[in-house]
C-alpha positions as CSV (number, residue, x, y, z in Angstrom):
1,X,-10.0,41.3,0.3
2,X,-6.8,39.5,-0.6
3,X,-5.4,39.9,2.4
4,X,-8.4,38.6,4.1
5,X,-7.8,35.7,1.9
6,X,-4.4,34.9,2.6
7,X,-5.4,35.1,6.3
8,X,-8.3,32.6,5.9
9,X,-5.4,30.1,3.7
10,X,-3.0,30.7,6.9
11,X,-6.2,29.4,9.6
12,X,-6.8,26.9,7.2
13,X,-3.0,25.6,7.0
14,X,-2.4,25.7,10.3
15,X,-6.0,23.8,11.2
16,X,-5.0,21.2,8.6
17,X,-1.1,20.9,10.6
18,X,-3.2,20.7,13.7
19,X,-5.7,18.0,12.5
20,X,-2.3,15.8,10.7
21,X,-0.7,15.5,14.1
22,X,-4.0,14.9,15.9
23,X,-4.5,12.0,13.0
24,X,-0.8,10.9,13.7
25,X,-1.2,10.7,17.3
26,X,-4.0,8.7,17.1
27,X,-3.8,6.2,14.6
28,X,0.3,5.3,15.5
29,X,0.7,6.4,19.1
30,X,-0.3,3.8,22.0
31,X,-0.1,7.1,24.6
32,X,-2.5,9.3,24.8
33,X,-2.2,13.1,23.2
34,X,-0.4,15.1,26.3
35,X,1.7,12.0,27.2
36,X,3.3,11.7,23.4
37,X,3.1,15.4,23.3
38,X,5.3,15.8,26.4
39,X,7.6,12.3,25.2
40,X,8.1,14.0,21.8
41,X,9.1,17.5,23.6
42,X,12.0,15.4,26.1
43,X,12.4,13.3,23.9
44,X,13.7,15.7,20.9
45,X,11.2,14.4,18.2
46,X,8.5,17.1,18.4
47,X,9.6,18.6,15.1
48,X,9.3,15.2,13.2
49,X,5.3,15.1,14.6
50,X,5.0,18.9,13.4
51,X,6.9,17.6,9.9
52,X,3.9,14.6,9.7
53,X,1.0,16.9,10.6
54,X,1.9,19.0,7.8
55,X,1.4,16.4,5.1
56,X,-2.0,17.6,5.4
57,X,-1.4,20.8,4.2
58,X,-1.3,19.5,0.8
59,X,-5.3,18.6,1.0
60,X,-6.1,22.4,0.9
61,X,-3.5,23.6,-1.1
62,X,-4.5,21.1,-4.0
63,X,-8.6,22.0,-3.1
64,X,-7.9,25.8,-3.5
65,X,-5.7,25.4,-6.7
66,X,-8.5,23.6,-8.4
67,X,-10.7,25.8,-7.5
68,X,-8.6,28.8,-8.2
69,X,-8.5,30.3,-5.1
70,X,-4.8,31.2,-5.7
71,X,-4.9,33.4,-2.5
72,X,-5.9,30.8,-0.5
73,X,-3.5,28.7,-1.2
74,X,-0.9,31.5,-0.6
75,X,-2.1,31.3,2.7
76,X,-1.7,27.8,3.0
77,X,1.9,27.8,1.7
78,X,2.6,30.9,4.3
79,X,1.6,28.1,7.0
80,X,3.9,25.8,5.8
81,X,6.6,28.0,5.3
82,X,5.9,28.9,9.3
83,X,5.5,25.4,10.3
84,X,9.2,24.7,8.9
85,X,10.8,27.5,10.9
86,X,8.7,26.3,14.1
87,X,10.6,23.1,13.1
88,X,14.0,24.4,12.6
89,X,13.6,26.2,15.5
90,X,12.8,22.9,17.9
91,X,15.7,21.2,16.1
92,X,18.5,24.1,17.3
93,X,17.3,24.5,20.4
């Protein structure tokens, strides 16, 4: 059961990194989704949008500590930890 937990934290990290870049894209970006997406990927920046989309990650974090969901939020932190090794890895490549 924890695990299962954990797992449903991760989904709901990595939905919440997804949504923050979707919000970023469209409230800041004149382009539309696949044109910034492929600007930001020539143009070396794609890690900074994966950095701003993951602002949202602290919505359910904070939501699952309230309601102490501690395994949850685990999760969430295990999607973040992912998301800045996704970055690291843009940046040195």
């Amino acid at each position: 059961m924890r695990k299962l937990d954990i797992f449903i934290g991760f989904l709901v990290g990595i939905a919440a990194n997804i949504g923050g870049i979707l919000l970023y894209i469209s409230a800041f970006s004149e382009m539309n989704f696949d044109d910034t997406l492929s600007d930001a990927i020539e143009n070396d920046y794609i890690g900074k949008l994966i950095a701003l989309g993951a602002i949202l990650n602290f919505l359910p974090f904070f939501v699952f500590i309230r309601k102490k969901q501690i395994y949850h939020a685990r999760g969430v932190i295990l999607a973040t930890i992912l998301t800045a090794i996704c970055i690291a890895v843009f940046k040195f490549l």
